[in-house]
PyMOL Python script that loads the backbone (N, CA, C, O; Angstrom):
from pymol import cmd

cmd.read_pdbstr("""\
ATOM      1  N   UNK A   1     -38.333  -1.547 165.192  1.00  0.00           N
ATOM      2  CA  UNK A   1     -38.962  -0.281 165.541  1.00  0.00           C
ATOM      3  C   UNK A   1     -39.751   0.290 164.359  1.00  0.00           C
ATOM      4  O   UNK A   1     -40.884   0.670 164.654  1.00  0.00           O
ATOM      5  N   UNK A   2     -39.433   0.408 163.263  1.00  0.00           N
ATOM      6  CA  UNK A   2     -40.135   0.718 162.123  1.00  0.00           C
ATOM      7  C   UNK A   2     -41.342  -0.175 161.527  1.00  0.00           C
ATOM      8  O   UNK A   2     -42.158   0.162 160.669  1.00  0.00           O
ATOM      9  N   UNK A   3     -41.242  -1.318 162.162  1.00  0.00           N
ATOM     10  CA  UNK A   3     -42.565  -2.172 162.145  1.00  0.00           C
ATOM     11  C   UNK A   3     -43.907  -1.699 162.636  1.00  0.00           C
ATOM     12  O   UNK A   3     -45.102  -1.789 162.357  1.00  0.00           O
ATOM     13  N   UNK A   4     -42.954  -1.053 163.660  1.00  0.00           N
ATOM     14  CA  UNK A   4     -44.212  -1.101 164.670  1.00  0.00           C
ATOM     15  C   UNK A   4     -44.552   0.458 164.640  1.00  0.00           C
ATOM     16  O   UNK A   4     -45.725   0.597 164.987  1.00  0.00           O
ATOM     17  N   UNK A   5     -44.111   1.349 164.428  1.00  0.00           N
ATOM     18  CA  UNK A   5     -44.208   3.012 164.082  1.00  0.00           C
ATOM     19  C   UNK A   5     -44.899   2.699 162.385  1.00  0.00           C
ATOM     20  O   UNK A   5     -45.554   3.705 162.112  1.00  0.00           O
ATOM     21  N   UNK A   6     -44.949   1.984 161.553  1.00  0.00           N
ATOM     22  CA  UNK A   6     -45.234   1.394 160.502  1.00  0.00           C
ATOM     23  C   UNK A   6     -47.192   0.812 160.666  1.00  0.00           C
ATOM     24  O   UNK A   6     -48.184   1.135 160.013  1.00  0.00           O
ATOM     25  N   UNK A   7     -47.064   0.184 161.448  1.00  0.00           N
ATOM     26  CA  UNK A   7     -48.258  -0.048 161.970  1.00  0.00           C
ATOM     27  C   UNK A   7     -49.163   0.549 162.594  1.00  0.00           C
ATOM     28  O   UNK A   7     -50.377   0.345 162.558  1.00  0.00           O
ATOM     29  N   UNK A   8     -48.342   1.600 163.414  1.00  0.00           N
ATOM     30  CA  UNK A   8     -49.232   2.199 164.212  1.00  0.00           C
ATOM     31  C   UNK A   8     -49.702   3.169 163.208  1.00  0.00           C
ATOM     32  O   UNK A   8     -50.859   3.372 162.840  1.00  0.00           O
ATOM     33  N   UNK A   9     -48.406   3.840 162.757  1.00  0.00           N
ATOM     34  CA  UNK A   9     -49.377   5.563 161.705  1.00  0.00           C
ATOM     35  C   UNK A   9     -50.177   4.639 160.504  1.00  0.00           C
ATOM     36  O   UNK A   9     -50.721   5.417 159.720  1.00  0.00           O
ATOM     37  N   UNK A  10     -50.371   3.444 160.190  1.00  0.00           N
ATOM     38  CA  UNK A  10     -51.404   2.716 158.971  1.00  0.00           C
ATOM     39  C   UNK A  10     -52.799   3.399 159.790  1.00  0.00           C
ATOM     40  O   UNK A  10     -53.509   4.353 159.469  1.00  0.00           O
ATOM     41  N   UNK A  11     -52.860   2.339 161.150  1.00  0.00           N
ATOM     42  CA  UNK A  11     -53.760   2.073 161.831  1.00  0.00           C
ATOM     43  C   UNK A  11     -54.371   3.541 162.309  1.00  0.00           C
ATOM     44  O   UNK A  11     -55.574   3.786 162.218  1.00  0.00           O
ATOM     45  N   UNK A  12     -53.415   4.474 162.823  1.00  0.00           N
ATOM     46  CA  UNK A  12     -54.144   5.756 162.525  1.00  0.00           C
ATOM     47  C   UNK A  12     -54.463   6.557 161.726  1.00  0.00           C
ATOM     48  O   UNK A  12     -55.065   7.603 161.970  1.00  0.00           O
ATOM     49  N   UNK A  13     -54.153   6.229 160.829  1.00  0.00           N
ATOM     50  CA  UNK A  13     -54.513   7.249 159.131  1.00  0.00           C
ATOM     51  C   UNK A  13     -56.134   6.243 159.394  1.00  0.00           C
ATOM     52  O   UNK A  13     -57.256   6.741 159.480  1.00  0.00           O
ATOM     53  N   UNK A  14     -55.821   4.879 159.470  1.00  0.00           N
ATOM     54  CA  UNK A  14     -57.558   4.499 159.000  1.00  0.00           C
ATOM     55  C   UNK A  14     -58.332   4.576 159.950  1.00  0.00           C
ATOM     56  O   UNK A  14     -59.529   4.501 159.672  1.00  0.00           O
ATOM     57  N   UNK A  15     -57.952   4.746 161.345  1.00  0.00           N
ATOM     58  CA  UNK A  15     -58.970   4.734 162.434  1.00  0.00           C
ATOM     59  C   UNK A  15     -59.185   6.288 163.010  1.00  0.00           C
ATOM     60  O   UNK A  15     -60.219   6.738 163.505  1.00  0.00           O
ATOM     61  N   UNK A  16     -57.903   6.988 162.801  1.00  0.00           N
ATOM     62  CA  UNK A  16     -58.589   8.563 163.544  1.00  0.00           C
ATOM     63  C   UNK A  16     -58.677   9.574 162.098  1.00  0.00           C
ATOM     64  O   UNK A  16     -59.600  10.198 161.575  1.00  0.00           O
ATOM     65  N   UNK A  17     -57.769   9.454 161.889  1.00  0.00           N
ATOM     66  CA  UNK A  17     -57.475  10.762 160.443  1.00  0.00           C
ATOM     67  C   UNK A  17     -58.660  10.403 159.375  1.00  0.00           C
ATOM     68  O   UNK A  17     -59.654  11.124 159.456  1.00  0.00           O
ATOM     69  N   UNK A  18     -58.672   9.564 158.566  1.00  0.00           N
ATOM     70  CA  UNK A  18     -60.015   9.573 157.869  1.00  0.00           C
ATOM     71  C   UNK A  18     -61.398   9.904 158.450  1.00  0.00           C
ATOM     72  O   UNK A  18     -62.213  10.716 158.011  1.00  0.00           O
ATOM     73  N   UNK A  19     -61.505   9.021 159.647  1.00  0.00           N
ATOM     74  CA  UNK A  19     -63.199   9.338 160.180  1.00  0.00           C
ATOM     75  C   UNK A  19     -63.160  10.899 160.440  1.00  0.00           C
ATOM     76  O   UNK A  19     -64.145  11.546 160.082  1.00  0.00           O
ATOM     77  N   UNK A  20     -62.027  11.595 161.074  1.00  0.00           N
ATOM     78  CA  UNK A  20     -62.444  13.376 161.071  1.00  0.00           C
ATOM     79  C   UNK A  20     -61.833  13.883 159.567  1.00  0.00           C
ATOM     80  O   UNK A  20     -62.048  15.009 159.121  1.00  0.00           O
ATOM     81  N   UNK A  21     -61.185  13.042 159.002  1.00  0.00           N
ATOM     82  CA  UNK A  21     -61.645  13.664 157.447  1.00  0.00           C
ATOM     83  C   UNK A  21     -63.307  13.934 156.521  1.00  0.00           C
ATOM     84  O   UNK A  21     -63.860  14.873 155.947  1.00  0.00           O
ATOM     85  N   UNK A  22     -63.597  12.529 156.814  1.00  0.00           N
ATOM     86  CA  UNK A  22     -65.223  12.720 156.265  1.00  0.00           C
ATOM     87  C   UNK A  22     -65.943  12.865 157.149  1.00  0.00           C
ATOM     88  O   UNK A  22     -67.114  12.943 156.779  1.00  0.00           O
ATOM     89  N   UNK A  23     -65.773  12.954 158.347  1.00  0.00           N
ATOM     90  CA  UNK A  23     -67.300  13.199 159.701  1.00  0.00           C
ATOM     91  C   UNK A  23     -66.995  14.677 160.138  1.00  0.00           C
ATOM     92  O   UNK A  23     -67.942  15.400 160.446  1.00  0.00           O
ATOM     93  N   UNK A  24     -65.792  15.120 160.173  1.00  0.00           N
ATOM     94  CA  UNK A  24     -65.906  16.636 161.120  1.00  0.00           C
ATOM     95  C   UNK A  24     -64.993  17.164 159.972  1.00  0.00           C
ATOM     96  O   UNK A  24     -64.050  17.841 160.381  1.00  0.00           O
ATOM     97  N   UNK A  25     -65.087  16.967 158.367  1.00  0.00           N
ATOM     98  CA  UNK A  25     -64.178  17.796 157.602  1.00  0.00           C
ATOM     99  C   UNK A  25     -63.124  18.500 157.907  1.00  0.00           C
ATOM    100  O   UNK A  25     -63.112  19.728 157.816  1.00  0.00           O
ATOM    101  N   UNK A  26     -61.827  17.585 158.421  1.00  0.00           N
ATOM    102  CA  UNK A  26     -60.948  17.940 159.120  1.00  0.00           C
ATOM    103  C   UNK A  26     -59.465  17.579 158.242  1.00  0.00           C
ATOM    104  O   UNK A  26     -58.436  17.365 158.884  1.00  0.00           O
ATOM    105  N   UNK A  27     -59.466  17.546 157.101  1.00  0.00           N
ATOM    106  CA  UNK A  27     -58.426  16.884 155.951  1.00  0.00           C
ATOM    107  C   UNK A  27     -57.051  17.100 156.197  1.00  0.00           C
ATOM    108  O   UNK A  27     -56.209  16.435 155.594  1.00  0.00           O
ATOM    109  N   UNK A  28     -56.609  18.331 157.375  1.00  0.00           N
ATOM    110  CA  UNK A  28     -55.562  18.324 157.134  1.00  0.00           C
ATOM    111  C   UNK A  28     -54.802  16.789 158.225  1.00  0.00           C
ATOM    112  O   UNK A  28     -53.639  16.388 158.187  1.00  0.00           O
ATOM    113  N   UNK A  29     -55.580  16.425 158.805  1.00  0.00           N
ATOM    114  CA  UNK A  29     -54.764  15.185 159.910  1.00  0.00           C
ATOM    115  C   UNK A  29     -54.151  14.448 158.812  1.00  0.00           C
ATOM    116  O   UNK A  29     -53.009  14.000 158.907  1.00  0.00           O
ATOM    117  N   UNK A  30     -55.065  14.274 157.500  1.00  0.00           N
ATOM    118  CA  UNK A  30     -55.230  12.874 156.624  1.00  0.00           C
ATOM    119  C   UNK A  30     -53.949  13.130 155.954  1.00  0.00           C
ATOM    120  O   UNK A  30     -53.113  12.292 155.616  1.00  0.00           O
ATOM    121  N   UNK A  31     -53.897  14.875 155.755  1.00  0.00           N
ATOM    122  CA  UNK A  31     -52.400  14.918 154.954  1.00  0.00           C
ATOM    123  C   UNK A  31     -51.008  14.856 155.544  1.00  0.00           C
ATOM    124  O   UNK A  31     -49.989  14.515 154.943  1.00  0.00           O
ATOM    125  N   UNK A  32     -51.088  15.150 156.521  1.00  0.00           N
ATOM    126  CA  UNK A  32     -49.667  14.909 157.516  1.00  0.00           C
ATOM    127  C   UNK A  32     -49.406  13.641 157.667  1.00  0.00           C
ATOM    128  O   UNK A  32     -48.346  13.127 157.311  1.00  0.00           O
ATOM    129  N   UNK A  33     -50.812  12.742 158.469  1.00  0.00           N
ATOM    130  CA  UNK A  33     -50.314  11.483 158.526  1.00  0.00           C
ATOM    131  C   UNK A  33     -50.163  10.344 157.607  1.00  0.00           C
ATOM    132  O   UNK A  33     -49.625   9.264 157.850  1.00  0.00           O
ATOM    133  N   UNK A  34     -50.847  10.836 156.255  1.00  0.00           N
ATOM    134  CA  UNK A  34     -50.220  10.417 154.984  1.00  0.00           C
ATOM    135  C   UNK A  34     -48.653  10.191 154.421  1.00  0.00           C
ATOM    136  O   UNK A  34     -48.116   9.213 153.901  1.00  0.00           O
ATOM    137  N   UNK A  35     -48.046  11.843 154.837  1.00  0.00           N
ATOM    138  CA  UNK A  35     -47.184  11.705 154.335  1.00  0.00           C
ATOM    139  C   UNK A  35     -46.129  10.836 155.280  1.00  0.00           C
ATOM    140  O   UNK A  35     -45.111  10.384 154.757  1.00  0.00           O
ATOM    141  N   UNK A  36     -46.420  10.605 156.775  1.00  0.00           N
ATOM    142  CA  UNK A  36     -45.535  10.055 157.659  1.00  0.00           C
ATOM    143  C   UNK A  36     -45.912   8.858 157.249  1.00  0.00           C
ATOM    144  O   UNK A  36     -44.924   8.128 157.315  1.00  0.00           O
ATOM    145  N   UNK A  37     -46.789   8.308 156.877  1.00  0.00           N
ATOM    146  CA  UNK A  37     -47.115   6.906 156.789  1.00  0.00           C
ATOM    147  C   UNK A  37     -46.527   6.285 155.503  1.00  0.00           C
ATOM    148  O   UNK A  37     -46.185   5.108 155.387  1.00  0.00           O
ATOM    149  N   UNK A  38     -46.443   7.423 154.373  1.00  0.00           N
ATOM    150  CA  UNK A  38     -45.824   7.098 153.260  1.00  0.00           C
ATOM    151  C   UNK A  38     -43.974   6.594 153.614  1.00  0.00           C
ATOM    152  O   UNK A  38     -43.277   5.608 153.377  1.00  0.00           O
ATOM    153  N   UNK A  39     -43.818   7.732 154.193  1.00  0.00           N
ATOM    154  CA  UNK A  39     -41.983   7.754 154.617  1.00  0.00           C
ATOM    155  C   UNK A  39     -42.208   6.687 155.431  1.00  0.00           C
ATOM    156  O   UNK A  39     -42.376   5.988 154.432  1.00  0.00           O
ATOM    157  N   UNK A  40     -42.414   5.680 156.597  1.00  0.00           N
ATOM    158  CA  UNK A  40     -42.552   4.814 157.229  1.00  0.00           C
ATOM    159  C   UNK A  40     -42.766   3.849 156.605  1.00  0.00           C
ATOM    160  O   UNK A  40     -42.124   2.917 157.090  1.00  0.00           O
ATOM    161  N   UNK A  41     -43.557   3.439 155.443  1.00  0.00           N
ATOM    162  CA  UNK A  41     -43.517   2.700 154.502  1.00  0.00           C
ATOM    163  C   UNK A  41     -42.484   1.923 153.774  1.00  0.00           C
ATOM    164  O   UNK A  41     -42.152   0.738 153.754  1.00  0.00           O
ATOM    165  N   UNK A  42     -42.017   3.218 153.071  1.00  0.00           N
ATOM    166  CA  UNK A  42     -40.711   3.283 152.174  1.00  0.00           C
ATOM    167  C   UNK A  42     -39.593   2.520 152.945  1.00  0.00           C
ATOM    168  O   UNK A  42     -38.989   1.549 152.491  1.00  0.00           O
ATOM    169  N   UNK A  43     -39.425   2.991 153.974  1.00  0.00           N
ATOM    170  CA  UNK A  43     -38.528   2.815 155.301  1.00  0.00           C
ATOM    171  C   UNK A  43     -38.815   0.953 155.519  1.00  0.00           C
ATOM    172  O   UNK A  43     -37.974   0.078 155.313  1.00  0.00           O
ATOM    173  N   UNK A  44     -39.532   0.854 155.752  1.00  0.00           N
ATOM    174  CA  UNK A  44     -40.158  -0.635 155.868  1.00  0.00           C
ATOM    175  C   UNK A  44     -39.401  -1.429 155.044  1.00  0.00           C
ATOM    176  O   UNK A  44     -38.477  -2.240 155.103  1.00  0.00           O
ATOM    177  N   UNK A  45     -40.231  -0.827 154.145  1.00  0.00           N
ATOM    178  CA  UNK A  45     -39.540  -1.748 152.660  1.00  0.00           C
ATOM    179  C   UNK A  45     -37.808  -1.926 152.648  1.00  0.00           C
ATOM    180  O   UNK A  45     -37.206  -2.999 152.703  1.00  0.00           O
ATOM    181  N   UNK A  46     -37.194  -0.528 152.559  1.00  0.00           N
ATOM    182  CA  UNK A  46     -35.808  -0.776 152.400  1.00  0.00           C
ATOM    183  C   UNK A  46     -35.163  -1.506 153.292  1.00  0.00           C
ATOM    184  O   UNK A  46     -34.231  -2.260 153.011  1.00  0.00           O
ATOM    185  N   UNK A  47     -35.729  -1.281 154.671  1.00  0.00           N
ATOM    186  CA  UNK A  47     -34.796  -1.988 156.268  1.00  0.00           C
ATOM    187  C   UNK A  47     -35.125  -3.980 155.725  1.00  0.00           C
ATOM    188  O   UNK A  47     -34.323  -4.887 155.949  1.00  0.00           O
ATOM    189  N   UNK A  48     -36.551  -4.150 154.988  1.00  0.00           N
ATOM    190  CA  UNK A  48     -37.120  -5.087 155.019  1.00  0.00           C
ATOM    191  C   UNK A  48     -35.529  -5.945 154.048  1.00  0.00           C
ATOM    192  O   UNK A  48     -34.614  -6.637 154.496  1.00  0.00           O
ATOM    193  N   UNK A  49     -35.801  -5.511 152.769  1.00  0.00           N
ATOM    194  CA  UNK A  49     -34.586  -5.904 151.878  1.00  0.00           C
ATOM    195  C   UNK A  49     -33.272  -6.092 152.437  1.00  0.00           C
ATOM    196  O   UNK A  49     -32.460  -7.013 152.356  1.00  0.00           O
ATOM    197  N   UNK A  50     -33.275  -4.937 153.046  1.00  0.00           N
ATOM    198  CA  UNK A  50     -31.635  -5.105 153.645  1.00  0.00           C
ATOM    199  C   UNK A  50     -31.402  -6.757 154.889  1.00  0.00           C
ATOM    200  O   UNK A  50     -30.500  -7.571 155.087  1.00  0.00           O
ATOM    201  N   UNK A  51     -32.695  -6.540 155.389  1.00  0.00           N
ATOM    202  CA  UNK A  51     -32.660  -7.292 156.993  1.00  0.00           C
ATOM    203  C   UNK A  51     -32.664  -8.802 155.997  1.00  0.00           C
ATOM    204  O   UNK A  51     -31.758  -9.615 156.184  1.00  0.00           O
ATOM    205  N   UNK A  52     -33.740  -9.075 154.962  1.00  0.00           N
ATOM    206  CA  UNK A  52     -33.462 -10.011 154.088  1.00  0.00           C
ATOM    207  C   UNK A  52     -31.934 -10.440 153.429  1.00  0.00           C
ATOM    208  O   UNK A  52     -31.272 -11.469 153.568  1.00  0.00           O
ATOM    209  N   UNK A  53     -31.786  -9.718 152.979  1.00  0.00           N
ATOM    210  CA  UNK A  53     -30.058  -9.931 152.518  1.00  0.00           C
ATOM    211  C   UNK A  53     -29.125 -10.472 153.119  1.00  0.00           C
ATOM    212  O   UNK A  53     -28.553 -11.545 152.931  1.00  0.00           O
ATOM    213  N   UNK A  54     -28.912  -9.217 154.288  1.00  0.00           N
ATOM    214  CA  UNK A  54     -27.778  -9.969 155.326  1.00  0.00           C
ATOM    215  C   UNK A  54     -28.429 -11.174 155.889  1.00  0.00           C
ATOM    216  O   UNK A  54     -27.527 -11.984 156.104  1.00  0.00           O
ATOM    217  N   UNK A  55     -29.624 -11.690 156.240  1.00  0.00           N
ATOM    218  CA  UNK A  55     -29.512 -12.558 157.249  1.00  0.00           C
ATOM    219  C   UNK A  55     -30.257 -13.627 156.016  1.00  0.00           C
ATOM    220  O   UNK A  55     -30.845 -14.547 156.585  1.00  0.00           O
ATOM    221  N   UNK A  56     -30.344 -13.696 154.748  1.00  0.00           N
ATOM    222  CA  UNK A  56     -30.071 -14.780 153.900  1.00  0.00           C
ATOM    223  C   UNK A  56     -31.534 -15.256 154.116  1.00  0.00           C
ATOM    224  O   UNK A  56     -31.787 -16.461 154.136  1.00  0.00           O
ATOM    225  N   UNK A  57     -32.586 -14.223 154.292  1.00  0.00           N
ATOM    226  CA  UNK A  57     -34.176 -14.992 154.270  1.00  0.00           C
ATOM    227  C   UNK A  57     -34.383 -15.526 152.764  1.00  0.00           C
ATOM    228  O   UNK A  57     -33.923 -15.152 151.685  1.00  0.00           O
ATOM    229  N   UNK A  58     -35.444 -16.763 153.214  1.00  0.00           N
ATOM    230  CA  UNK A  58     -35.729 -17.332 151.445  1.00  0.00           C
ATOM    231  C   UNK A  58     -36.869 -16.174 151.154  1.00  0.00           C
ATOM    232  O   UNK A  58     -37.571 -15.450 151.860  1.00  0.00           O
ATOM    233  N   UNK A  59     -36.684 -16.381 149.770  1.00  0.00           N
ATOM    234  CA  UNK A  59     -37.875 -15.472 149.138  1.00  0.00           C
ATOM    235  C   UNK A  59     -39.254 -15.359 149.523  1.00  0.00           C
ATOM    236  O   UNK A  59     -39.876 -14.313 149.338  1.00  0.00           O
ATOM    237  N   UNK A  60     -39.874 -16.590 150.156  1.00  0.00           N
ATOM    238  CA  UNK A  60     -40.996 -16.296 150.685  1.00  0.00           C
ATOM    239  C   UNK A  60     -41.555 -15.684 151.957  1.00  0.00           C
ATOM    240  O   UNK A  60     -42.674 -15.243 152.220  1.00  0.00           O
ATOM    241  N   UNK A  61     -40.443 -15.792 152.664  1.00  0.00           N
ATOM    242  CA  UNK A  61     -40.080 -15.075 154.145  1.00  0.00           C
ATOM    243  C   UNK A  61     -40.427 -13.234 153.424  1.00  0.00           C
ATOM    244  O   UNK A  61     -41.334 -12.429 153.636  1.00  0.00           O
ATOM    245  N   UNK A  62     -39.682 -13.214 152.894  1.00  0.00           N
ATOM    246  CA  UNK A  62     -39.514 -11.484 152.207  1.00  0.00           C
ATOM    247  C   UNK A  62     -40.921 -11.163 151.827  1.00  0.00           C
ATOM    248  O   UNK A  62     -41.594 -10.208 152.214  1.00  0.00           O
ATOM    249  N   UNK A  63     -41.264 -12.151 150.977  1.00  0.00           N
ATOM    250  CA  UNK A  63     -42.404 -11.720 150.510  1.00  0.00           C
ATOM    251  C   UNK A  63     -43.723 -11.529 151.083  1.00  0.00           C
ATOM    252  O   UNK A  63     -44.648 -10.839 150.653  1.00  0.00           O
ATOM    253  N   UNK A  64     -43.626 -12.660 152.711  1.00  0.00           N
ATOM    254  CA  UNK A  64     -44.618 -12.579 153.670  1.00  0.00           C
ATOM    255  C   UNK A  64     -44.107 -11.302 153.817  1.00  0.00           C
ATOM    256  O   UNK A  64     -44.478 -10.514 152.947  1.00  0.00           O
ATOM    257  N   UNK A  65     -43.033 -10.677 155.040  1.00  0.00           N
ATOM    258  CA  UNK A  65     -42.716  -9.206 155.487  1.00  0.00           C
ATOM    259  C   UNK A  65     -43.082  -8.593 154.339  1.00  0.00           C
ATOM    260  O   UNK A  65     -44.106  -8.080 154.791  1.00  0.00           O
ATOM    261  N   UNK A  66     -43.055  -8.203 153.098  1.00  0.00           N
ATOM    262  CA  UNK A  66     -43.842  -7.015 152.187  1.00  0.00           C
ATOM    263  C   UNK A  66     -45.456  -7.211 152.318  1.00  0.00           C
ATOM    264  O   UNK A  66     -46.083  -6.157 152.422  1.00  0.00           O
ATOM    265  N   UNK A  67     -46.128  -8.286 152.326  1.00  0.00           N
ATOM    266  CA  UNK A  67     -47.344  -8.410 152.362  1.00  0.00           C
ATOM    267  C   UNK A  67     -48.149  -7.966 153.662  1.00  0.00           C
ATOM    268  O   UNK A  67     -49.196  -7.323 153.598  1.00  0.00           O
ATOM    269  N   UNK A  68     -47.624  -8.326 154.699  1.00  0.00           N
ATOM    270  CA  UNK A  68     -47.611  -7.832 156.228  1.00  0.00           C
ATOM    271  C   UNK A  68     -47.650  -6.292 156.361  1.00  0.00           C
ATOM    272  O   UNK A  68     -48.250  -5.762 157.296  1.00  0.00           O
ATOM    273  N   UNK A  69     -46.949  -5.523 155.333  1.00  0.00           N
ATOM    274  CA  UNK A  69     -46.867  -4.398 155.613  1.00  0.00           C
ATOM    275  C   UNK A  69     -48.094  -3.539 154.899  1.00  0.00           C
ATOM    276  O   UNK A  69     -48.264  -2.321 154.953  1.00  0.00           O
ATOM    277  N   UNK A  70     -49.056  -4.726 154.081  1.00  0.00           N
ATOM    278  CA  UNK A  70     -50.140  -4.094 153.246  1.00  0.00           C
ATOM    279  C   UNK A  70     -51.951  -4.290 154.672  1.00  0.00           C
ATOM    280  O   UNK A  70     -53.067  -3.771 154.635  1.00  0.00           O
ATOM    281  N   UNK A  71     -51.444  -5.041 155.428  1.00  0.00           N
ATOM    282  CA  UNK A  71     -52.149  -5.534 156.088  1.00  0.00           C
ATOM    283  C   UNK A  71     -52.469  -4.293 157.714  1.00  0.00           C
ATOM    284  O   UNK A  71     -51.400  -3.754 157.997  1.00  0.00           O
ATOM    285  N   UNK A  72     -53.334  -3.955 158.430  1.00  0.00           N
ATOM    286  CA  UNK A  72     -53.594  -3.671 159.976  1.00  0.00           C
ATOM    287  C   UNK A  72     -52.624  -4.441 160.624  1.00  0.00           C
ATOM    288  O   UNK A  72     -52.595  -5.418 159.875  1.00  0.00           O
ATOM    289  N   UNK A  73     -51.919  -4.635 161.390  1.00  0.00           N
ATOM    290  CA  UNK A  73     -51.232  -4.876 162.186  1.00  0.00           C
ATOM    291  C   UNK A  73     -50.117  -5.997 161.790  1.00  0.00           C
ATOM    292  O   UNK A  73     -49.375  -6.730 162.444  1.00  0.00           O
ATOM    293  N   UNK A  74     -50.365  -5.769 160.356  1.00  0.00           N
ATOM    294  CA  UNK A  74     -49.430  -7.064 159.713  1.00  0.00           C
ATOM    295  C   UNK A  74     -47.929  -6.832 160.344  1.00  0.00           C
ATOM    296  O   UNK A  74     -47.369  -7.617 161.109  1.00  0.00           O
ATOM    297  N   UNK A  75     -47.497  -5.820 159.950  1.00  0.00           N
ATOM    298  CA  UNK A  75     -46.290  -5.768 160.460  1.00  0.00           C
ATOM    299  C   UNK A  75     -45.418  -6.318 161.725  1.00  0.00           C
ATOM    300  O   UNK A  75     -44.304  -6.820 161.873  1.00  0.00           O
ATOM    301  N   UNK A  76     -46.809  -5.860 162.779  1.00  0.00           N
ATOM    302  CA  UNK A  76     -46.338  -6.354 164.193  1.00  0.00           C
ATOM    303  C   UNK A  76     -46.695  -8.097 164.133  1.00  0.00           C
ATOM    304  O   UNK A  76     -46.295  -8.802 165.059  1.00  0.00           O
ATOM    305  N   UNK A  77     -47.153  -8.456 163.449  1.00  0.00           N
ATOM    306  CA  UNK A  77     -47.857  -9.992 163.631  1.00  0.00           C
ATOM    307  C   UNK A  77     -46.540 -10.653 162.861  1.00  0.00           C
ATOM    308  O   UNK A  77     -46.066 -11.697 163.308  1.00  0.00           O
ATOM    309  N   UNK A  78     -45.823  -9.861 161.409  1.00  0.00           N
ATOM    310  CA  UNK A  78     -44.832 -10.671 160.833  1.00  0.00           C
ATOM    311  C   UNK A  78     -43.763 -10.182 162.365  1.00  0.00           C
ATOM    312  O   UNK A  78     -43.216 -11.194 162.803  1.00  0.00           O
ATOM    313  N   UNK A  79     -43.504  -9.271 162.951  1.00  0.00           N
ATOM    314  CA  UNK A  79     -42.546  -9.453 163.812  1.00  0.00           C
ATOM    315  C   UNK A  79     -42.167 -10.157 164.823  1.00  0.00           C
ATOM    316  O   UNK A  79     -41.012 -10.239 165.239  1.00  0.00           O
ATOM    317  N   UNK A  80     -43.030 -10.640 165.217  1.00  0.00           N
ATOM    318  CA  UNK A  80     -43.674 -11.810 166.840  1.00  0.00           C
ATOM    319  C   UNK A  80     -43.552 -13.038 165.984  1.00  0.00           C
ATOM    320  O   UNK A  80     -43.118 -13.920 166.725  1.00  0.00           O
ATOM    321  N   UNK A  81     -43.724 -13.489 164.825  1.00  0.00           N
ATOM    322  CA  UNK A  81     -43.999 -14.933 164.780  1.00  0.00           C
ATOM    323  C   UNK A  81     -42.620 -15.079 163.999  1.00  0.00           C
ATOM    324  O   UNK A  81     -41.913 -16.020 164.360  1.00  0.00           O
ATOM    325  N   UNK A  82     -42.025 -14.051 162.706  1.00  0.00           N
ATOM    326  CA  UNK A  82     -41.271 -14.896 161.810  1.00  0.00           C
ATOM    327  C   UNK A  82     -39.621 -14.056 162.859  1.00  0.00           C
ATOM    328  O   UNK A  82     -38.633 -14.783 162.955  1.00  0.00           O
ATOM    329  N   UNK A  83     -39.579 -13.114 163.283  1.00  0.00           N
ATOM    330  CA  UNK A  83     -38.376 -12.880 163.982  1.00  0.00           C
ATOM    331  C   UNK A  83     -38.247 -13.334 165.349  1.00  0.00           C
ATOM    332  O   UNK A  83     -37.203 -13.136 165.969  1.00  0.00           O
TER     333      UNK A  83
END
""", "prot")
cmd.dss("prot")
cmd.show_as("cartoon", "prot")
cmd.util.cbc("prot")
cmd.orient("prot")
């Protein structure tokens, strides 16, 4: 679930909140959904480590899921193929 709430607020910070940041000077969307996107992030990361740990992923598995999470829809794409 945090993959994908992870993905979605990326994908809207860059597809709705910025364009009415610089086209209809509208900054405050950019700061709310900043900060949800930041906490969703964070969140990512820690569930990511933990879900690594217990279930004994090799290091490169981990390191795809952190990279996925730098990516548009990475998240949901590491969830469908490597889980």
């Amino acid at each position: 679930m945090i993959s994908y709430a992870e993905a979605f607020s990326f994908l809207f910070l860059l597809l709705v909140a910025m364009p009415m940041k610089y086209f209809m000077d509208m900054p405050a969307l950019v700061k709310y959904t900043g900060w949800a996107h930041g906490i969703l992030f964070v969140l990512y990361v820690i569930y990511l480590i933990m879900v690594a740990s217990d279930e004994k992923w090799p290091i490169k598995k981990t390191i795809i899921g952190f990279i996925a999470s730098l990516l548009p829809f990475g998240p949901i794409v590491f969830h469908k193929k490597y889980l």
